[in-house]
Every structure is written in C-alpha cells, then in structure tokens.
Wavefront OBJ file of the C-alpha trace (Angstrom):
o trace
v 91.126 247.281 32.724
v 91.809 250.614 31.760
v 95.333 249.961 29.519
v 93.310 246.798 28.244
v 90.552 249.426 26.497
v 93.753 251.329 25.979
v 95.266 248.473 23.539
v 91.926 248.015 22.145
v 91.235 251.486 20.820
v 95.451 250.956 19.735
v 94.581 247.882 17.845
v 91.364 249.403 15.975
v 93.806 252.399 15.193
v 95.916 250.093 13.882
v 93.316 248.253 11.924
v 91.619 251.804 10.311
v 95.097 252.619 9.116
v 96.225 249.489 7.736
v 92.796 249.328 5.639
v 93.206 253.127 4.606
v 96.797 252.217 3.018
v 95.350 249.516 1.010
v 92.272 251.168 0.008
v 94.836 253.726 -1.629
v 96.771 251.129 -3.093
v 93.933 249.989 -5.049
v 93.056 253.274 -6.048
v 96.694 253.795 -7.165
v 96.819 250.486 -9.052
v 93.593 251.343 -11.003
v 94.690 254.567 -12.192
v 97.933 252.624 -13.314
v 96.076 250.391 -15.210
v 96.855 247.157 -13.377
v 92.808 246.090 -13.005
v 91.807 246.950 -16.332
v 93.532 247.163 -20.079
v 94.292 250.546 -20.453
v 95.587 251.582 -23.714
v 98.619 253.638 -23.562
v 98.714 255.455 -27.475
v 95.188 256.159 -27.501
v 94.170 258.196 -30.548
v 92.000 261.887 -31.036
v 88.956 260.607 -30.604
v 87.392 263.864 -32.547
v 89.537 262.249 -35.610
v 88.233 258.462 -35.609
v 84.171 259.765 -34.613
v 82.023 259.875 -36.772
v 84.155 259.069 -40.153
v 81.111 259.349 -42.512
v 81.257 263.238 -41.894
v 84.936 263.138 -43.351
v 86.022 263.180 -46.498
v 89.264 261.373 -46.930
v 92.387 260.842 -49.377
v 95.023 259.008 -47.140
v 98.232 258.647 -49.178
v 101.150 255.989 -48.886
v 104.038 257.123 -50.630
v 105.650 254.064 -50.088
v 108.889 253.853 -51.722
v 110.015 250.296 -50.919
v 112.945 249.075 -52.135
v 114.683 246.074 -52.287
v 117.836 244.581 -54.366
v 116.165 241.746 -55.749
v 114.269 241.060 -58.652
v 113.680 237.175 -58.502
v 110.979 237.743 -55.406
v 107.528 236.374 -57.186
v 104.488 239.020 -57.242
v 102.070 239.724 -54.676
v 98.411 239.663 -56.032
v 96.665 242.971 -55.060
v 95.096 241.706 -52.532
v 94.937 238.484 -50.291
v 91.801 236.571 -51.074
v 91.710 234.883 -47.936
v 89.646 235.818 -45.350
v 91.271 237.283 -42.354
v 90.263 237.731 -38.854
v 91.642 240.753 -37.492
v 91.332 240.923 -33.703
v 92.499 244.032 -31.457
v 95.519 243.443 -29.522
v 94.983 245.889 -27.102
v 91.275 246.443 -25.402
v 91.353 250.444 -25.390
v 92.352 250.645 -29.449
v 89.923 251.299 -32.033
v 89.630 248.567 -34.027
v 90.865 248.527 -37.334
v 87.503 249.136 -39.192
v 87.981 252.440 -38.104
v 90.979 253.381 -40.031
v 87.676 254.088 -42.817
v 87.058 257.081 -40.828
v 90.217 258.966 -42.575
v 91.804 257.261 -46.041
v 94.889 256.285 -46.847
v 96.542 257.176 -50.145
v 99.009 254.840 -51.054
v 102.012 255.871 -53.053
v 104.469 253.201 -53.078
v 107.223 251.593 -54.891
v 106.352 249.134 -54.226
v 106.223 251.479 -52.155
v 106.172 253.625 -54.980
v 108.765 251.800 -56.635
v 109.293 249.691 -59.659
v 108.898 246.316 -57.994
v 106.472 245.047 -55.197
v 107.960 245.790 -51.708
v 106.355 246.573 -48.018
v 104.744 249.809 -49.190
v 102.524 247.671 -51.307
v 102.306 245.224 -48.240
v 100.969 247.698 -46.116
v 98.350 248.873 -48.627
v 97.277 244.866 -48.886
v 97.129 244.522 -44.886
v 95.111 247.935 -45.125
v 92.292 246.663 -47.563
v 92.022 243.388 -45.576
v 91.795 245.508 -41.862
v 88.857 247.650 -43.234
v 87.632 244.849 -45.113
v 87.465 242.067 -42.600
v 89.385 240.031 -45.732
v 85.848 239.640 -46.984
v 84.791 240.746 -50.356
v 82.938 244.021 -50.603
v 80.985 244.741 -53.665
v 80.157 248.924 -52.371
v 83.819 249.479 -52.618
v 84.725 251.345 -56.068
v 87.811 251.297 -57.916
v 88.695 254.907 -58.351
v 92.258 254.155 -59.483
v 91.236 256.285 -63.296
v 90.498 259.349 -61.285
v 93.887 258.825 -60.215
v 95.620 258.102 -63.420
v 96.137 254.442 -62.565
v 95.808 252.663 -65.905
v 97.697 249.669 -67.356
v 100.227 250.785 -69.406
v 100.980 248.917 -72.638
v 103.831 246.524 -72.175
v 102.948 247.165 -67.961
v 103.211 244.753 -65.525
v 100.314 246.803 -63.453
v 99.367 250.124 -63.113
v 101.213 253.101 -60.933
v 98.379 252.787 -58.155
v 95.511 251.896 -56.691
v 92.685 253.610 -55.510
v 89.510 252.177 -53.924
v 86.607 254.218 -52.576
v 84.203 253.235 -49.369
v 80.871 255.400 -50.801
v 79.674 255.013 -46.850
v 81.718 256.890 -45.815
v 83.193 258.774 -48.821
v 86.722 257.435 -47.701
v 89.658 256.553 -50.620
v 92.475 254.605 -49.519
v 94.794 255.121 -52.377
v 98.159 253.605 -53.455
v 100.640 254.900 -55.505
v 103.563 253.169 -56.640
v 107.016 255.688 -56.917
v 110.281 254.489 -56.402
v 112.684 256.436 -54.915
v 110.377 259.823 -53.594
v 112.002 261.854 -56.820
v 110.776 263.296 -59.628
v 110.805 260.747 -62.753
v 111.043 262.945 -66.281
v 111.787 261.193 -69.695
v 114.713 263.019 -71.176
v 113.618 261.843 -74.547
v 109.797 261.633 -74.525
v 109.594 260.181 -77.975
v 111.976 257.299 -77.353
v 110.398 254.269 -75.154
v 114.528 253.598 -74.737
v 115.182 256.952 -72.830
v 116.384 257.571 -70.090
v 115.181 259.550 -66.684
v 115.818 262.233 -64.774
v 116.103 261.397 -61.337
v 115.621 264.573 -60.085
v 116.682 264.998 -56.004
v 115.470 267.946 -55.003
v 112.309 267.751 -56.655
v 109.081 265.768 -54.852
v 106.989 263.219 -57.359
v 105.213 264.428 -59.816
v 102.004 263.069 -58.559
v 102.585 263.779 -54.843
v 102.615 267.495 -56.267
v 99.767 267.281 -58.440
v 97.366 265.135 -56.011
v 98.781 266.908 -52.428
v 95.326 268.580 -51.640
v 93.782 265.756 -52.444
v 94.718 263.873 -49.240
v 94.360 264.152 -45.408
v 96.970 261.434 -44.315
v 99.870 260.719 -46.681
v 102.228 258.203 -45.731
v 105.350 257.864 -47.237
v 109.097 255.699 -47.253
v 111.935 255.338 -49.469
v 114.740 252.739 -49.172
v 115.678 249.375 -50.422
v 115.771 250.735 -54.209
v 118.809 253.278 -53.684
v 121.445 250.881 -55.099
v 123.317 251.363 -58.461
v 121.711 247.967 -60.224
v 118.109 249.536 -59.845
v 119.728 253.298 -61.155
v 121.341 251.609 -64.149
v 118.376 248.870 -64.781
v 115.403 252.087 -64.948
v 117.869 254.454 -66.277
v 117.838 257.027 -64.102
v 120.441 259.872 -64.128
v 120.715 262.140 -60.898
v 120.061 265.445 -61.268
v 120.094 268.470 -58.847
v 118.967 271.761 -60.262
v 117.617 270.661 -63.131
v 120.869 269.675 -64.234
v 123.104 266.813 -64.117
v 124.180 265.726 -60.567
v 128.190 266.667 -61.127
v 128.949 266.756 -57.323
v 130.741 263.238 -56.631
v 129.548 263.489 -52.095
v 126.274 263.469 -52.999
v 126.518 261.286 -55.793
v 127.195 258.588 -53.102
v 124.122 255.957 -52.549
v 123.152 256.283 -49.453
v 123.945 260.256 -49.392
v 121.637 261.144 -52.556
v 118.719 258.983 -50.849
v 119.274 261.017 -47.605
v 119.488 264.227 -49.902
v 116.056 263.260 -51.091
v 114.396 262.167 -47.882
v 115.140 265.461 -46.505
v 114.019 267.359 -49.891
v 111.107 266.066 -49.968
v 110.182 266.014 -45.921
v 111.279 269.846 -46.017
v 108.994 270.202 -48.875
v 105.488 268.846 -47.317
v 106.777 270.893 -44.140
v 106.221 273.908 -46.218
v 103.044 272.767 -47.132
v 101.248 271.481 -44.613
v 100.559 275.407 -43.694
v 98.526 275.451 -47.166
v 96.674 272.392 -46.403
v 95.425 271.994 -42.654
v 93.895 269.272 -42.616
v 96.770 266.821 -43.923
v 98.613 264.966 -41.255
v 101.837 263.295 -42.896
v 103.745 260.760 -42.113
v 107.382 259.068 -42.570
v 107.634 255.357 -42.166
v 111.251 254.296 -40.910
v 112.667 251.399 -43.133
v 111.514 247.817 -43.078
v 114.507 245.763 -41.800
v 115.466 242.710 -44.125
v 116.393 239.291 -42.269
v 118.844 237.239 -44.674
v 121.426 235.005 -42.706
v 125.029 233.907 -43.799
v 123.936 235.442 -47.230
v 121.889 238.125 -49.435
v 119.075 237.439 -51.139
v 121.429 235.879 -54.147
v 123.628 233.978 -52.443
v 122.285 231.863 -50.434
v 120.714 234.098 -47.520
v 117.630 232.164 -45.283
v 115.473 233.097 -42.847
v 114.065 229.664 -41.636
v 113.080 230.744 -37.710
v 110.032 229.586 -36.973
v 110.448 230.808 -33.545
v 108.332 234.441 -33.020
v 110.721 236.893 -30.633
v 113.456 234.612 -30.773
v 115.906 237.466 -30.117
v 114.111 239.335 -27.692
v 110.594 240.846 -27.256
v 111.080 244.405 -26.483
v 112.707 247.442 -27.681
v 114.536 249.688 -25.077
v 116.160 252.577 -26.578
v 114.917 256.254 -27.082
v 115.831 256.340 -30.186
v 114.827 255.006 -33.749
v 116.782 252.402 -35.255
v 116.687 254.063 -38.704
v 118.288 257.489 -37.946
v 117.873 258.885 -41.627
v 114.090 258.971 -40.771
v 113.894 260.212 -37.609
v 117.028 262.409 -38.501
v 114.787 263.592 -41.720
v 111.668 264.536 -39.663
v 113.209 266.245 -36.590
v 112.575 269.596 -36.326
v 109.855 269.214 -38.775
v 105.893 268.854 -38.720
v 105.907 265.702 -40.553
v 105.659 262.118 -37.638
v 107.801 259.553 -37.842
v 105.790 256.036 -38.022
v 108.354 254.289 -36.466
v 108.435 250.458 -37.008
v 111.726 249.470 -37.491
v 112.846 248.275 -34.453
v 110.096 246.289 -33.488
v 109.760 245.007 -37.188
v 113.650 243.802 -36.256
v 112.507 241.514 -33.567
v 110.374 239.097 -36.372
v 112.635 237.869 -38.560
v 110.094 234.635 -38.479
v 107.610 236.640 -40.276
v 108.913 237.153 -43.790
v 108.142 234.876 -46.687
v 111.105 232.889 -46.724
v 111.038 229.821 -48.313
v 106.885 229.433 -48.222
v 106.129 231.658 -51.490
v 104.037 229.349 -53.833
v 106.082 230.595 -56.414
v 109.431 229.883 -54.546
v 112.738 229.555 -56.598
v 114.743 226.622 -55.016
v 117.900 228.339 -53.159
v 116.238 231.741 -53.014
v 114.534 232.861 -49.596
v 112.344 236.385 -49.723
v 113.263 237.984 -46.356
v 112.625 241.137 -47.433
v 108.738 241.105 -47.692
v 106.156 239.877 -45.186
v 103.306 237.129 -44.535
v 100.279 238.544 -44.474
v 98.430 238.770 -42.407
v 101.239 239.563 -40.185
v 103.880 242.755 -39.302
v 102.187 245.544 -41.765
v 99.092 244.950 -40.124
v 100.718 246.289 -36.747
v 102.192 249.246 -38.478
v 98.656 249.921 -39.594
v 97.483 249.436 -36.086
v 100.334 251.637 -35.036
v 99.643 254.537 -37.777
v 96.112 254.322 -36.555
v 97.230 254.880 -32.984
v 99.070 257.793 -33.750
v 96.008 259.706 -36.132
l 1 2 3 4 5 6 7 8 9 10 11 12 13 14 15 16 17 18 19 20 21 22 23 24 25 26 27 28 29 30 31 32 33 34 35 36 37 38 39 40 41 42 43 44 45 46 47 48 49 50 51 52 53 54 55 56 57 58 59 60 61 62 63 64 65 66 67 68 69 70 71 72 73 74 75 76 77 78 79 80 81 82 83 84 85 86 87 88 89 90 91 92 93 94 95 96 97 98 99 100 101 102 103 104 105 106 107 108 109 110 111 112 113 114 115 116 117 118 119 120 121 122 123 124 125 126 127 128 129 130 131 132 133 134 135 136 137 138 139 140 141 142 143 144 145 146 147 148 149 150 151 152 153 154 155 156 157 158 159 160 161 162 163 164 165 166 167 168 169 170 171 172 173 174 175 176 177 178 179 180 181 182 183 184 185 186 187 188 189 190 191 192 193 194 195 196 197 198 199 200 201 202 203 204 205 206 207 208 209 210 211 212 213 214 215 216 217 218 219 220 221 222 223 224 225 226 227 228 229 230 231 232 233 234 235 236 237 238 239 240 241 242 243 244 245 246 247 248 249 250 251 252 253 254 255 256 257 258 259 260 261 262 263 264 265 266 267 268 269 270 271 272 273 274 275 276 277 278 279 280 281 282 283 284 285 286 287 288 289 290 291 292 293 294 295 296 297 298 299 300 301 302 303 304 305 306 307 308 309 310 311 312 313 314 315 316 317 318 319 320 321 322 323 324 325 326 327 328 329 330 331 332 333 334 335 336 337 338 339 340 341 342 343 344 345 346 347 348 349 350 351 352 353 354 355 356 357 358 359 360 361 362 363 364 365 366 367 368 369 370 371 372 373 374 375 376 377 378
C-alpha cells in the first residue's frame, strides 16, 4: 500500500514536470515568433508616427543605367490601379512611406534614358497612392527646376507634393552621380564635363532640402553612352589624363566613392537626412545582350532558388563604397537576382520583334519590394 502511494505521488511528479517543460516550450516558441507573424526589420516607429508633423524631401538619385537605347518609354506613371497588400503582418504598410518623402534623382535613375531609378519612383507613387488617382497631390516639379526643355524628351525630374501631410516625393533624373558642365555654353553641339570628383549639381544645390535621399549609379558607365552625351572625364577640374582611372568600371567606382564620401561629410550639417545607396539592379539576358538576341522568357517565379545565404552583398562596389561610412546600403541585388521572370521581356506594348527588355521591371512587381525594403530600414 505504502510503495503504491509511493508510485502515485512519482507519477504526479512526473506529470507536473512534463507539463512545466511544455508550458516553457510554448513560451519559448512565442517569443520566437512561431504563433504569431512577427516582423523581423521592423522600422523607428518615432520616424513613421505621426507623418503630418514632418516635413519631408526624400530624394532618389537614381542613376540607372543600361546599354540599350531601343527599350520603349515608361509613362510616368502606371494608370492602372494597383492593390498593394503587406507581405509581412508586423510592416507598416506602404501608405506610410508619406510620413517622410522621397526625392527622386535618377537617370533614369538620374540618367539620360528611363531605367529602375525611374521604376522605383513609379512603384513609389502607386504604393502611397493605392494606383488610384489623387487630385490633392501637386506637381511641384517648377520649384524644382523640372521643366520641358525645348527639343526634350521630358523634364530632369519630378516632384509631387501630398499637402496632408506636407510630404514631396521628388525625382530627379542624373546619369552617372557627376557633375554635368557645358564646356561651350553657347553651342547646343558642346560637349560636357564629366566631372568625377564633383557631386551633381542639383544634389548640391537641393541637399538641405531633403530628409531621405536615395541614390544609384550603374548601367550607363559604358563608352557608347560617354561618346553618345559627350561627356569628357575630368578630375580636378581638368581633363582626366590618368589612363587607371580612365578605365570604365574604375572611374564609376572613383565616383561612387566621391560622391558617398561627400554626403558623409555632410550629413553632420544636416541631421535630419538619412541617405541611402541602392546596390545595382541585376539584368537577366540569356545566350545574348540586349542586341543580340538575349531573352528572358521564364515564367517560372524563384526558378533558381528562393533565398539568399551569404553575408555579403552581391554588388561589392556599393557595399565597398558605403563601409566605413554613415550613408546605408539598400541592398537589393541579390534578391532582385532570384526574379529574372519579372522583367519586361518580350510583353512591352511597344515591343521590337527580336529585342527582349530584361533590364527594367513589371510593375507592379520587384521595385515595389525595394520600396518596402527602404521603408523597413527608415
């Protein structure tokens, strides 16, 4: 009787342990975030409260480039309606993103030809939009400079203003993140400095003006765009004579860190800016370029994988630019590398037969996850 009680005290023992253990697991498990969506890159929430008591000037210096000319023109914006949906439960949503502007400057991406700067801009509008038309906003691009030039395919920029809450997202279009100065004013033939060491005129001119600038260079570097604008290198206000960094790719690294170096010096003048880098948007031609024959036909999202699992970024000129610096890197290369099904390809309504764009996106589509991503990271 007595080792019966014995084994019956044993058992509820047993029983009051084995419950403690998995009344700890849960516990563990919901502070993982197993039982609920927790959102891992969840943002200041002091910067996305309350937007109508900021005043905002986001900038995208997006310089964009790509080596083709033949890729038809993006209207300013989509005029379809698009649903934009949070991926993630814990993430603002993308209405948000009106709390702080962004200021465009892009190439396309402030360059001399539409390109994924401009795309990102586009999926911008729509995200704080809804896609729908809204007759409050104001087009501020004047206050910016951004008229139609005579002979101009469009303006340098543009600016729109939400009066509610006194937020401009602003675009402006550069093309390689250097200064641009006529050497002949008076001739509409002349040629340009391209100077290297010297940050856009406009970035200069406007910088206090913003409180998230975003910016990229890249597809544009190539000697056909240099001898189709005219531009002539120059370092010191002179004539680039040094053959290494007359090199391609070494005077566009020259200039990413110039002009990264110079907004780290900066940002001490203007606290409230927060500036970014965007890494380079991959291109996804197969057995080809975008002149000879390169496609993109996948219709097959993450056909090549769905993750990313280095520590690293896949463009090391950005993340090489920014390290040691104040200015983040908005990294979205490598995941932008797993979707070669998004671009264009041949869909474009204004598709030239044999020619595939997989340089620039759908939209909607991958900008509006670097948005999502940028707005993470504010």
């Amino acid at each position: 009787m007595r080792f019966g009680n014995i084994n019956g005290l044993r058992c509820k023992q047993l029983k009051l342990v084995v419950l403690a253990f998995f009344v700890v697991f849960l516990l563990w498990k919901w502070e993982k975030g197993t039982y609920y969506n927790a959102e891992v890159l969840q943002p200041d929430s002091l910067v996305l409260s309350q937007p109508g008591h900021l005043e905002t000037n986001s900038k995208f210096v997006d310089q964009h480039t790509s080596s083709e000319e033949d890729f038809p023109s993006a209207e300013p914006f989509p005029q379809s309606v698009v649903k934009v949906e949070k991926q993630v439960t814990g993430a603002p949503p993308p209405l948000s993103m009106i709390g702080y502007s962004v200021d465009v400057a892009d190439d396309n991406e402030i360059l001399p030809s539409e390109k994924k700067g401009r795309q990102m801009f586009q999926s911008m509008m729509c995200m704080v939009t809804g896609g729908k038309h809204r007759p409050d906003v104001q087009d501020v691009g004047a206050e910016y400079g951004f008229i139609l030039a005579p002979g101009a395919k469009r303006p340098d920029g543009w600016a729109y203003r939400f009066p509610s809450t006194n937020t401009t997202i602003l675009y402006h279009w550069s093309s390689t993140l250097c200064d641009l100065e006529p050497l002949n004013p008076s001739d509409r033939r002349t040629s340009y400095a391209m100077h290297l060491d010297r940050p856009p005129a406009f970035l200069k001119n406007n910088l206090h003006r913003f409180d998230v600038l975003v910016l990229n260079t890249g597809h544009h570097w190539n000697r056909g765009k240099l001898r189709a604008n005219k531009w002539e290198m120059y370092l010191g206000g002179a004539p680039n004579n040094d053959k290494n960094t007359a090199v391609i790719w070494k005077a566009k690294n020259f200039t990413i860190h110039s002009v990264v170096k110079w907004l780290d010096a900066q940002l001490p003048h203007h606290p409230q800016l927060k500036v970014f880098y965007r890494s380079i948007s991959p291109r996804h031609f197969f057995n080809g370029d975008w002149n000879t024959g390169g496609r993109c036909d996948n219709t097959n999202p993450l056909a090549k994988g769905s993750g990313i699992h280095l520590n690293h970024s896949e463009d090391a000129e950005a993340e090489g630019a920014v390290r040691g610096t104040r200015i983040k890197l908005l990294d979205i290369t490598g995941l932008s590398q797993l979707r070669d099904e998004g671009h264009i390809s041949r869909y474009s309504i204004k598709a030239t037969p044999g020619v595939q764009d997989c340089l620039h996106w759908c939209l909607p589509g991958v900008p509006d996850t670097w948005n999502e991503i940028l707005a993470a990271q504010i």
